[in-house]
C-alpha atoms as a printed R data frame, in Angstrom:
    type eleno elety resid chain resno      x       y      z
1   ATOM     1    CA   UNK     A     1 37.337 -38.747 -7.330
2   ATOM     2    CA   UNK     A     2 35.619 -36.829 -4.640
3   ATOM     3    CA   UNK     A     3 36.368 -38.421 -0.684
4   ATOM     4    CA   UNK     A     4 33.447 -40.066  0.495
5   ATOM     5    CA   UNK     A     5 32.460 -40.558  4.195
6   ATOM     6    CA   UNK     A     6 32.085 -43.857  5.189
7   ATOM     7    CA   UNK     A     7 28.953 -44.800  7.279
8   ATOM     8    CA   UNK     A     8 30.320 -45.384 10.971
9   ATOM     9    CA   UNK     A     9 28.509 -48.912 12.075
10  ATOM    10    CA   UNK     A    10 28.702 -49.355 16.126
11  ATOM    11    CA   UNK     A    11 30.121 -52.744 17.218
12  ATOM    12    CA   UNK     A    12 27.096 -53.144 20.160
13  ATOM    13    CA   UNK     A    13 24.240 -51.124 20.885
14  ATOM    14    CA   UNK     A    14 23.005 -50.554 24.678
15  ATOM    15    CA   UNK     A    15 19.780 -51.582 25.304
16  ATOM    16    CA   UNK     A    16 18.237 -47.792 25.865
17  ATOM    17    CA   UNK     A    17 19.595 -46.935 22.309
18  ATOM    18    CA   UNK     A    18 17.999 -50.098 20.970
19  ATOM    19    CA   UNK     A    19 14.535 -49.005 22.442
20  ATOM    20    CA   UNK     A    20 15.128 -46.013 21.014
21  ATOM    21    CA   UNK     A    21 15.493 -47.287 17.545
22  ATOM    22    CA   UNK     A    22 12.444 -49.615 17.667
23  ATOM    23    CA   UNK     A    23  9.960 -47.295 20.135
24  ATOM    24    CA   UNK     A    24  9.583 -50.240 22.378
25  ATOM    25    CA   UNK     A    25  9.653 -50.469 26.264
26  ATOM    26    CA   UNK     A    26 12.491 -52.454 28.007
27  ATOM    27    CA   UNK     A    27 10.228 -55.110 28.528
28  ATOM    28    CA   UNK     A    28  9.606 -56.242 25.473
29  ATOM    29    CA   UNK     A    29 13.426 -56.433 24.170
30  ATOM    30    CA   UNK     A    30 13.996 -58.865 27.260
31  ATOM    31    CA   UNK     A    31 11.118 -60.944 26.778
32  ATOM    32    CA   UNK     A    32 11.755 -61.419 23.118
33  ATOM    33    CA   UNK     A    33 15.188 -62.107 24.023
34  ATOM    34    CA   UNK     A    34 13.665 -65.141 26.289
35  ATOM    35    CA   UNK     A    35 11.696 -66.285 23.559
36  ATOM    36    CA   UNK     A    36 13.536 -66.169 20.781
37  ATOM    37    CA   UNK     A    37 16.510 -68.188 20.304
38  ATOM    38    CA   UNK     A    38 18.520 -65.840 17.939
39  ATOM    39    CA   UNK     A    39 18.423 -62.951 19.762
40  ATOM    40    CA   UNK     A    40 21.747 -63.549 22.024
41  ATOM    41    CA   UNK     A    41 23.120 -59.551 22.872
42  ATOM    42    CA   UNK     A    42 26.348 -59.674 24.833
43  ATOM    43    CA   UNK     A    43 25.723 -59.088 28.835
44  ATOM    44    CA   UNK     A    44 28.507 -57.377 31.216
45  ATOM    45    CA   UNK     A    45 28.987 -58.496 34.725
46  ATOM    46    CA   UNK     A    46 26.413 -55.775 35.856
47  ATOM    47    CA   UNK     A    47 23.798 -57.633 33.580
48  ATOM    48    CA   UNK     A    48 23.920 -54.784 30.702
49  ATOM    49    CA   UNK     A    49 22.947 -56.064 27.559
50  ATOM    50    CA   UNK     A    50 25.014 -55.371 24.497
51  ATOM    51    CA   UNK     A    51 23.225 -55.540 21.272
52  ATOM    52    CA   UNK     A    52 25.598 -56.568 18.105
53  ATOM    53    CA   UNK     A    53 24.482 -55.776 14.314
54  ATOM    54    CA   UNK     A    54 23.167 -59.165 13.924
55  ATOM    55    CA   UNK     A    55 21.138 -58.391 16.976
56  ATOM    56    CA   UNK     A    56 19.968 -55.611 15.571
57  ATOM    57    CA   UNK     A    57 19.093 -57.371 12.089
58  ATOM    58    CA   UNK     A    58 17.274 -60.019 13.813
59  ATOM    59    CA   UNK     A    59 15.039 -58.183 16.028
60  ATOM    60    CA   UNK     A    60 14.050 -56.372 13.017
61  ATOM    61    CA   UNK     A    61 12.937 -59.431 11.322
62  ATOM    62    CA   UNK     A    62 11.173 -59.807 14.478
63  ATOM    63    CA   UNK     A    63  9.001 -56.809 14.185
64  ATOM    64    CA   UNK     A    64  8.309 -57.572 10.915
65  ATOM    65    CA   UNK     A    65  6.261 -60.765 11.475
66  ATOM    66    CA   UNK     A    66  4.816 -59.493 14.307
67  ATOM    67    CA   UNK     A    67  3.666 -56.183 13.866
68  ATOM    68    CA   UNK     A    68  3.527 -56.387  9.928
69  ATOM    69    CA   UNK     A    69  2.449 -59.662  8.675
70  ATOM    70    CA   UNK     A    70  0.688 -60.458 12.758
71  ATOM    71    CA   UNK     A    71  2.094 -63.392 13.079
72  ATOM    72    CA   UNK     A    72  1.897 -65.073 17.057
73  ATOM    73    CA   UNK     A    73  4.509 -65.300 18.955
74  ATOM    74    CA   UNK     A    74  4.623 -68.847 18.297
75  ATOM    75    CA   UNK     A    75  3.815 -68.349 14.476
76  ATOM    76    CA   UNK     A    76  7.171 -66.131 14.649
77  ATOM    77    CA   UNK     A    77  9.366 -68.722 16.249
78  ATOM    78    CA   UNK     A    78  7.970 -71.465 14.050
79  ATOM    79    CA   UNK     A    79  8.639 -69.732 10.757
80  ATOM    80    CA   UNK     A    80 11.877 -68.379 11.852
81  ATOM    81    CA   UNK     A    81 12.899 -72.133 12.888
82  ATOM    82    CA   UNK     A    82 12.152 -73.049  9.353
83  ATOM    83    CA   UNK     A    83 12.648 -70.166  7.327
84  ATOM    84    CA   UNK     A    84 15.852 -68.050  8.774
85  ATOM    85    CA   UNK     A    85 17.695 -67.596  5.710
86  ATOM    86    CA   UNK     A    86 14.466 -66.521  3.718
87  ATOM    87    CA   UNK     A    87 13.830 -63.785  6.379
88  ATOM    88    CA   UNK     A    88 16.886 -62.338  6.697
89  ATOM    89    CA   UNK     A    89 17.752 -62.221  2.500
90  ATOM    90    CA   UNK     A    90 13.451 -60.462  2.683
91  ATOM    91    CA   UNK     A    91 15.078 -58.034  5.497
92  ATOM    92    CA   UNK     A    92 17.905 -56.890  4.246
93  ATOM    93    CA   UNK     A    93 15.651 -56.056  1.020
94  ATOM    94    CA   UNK     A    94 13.365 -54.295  2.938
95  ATOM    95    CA   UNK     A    95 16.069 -52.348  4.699
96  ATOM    96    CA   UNK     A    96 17.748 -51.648  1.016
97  ATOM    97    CA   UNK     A    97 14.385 -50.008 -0.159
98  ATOM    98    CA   UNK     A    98 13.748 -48.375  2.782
99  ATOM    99    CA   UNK     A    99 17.084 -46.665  2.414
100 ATOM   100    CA   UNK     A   100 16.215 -45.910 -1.097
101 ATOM   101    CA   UNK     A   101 13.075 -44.328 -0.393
102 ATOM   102    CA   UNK     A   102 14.561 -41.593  2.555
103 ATOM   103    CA   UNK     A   103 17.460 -41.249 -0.414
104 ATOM   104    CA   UNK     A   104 14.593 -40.195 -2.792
105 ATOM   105    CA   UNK     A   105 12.374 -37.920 -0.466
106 ATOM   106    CA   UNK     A   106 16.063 -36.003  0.505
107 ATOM   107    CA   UNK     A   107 16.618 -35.586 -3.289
108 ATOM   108    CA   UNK     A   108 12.796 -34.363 -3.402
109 ATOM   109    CA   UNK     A   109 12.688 -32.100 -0.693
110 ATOM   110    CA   UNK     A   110 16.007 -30.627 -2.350
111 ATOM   111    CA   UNK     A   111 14.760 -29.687 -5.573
């Protein structure tokens, strides 16, 4: 059986890497952070904030409803309040066959 590298996960994310990732000013992480109960990223005594996995996971979900299916701010927190375990099982499905579909266009652009 061949090794096989195993993905290296980070334990936190800074806040520049997690702008980064979503193509979002500063701003906006912090105010959805003030607005949204789940988001809770670890802060050092300077006031850094630490993003952990989960944090990650749930500011996708985030984006989602927002910028996807346009909920309101307000329409977000209400159907998160209500519906937190149906989001994240629809997000991590989403993430699943999103990482199927870059799996397929690398085994297209290979061939």
């Amino acid at each position: 059986m061949p090794f096989k590298e195993r993905e290296i996960s980070k334990m936190y994310y800074t806040m520049g890497e997690v702008t980064t990732m979503f193509d979002v000013n500063h701003s906006l992480i912090r105010y959805y952070e003030k607005e949204f109960d789940i988001l809770q990223p670890k802060k050092n005594k300077k006031g850094n904030r630490y993003f952990t996995p989960e944090d990650i996971e749930n500011l996708k979900i985030i984006f989602h409803l927002i910028r996807d299916k346009g909920y309101t701010i307000q329409g977000a927190k209400d159907h998160l309040k209500n519906n937190i375990d149906e989001s994240k099982s629809q997000q991590s499905i989403v993430s699943a066959l999103e990482n199927l579909k870059k799996f397929l266009l690398e085994v297209r652009d290979q061939l």
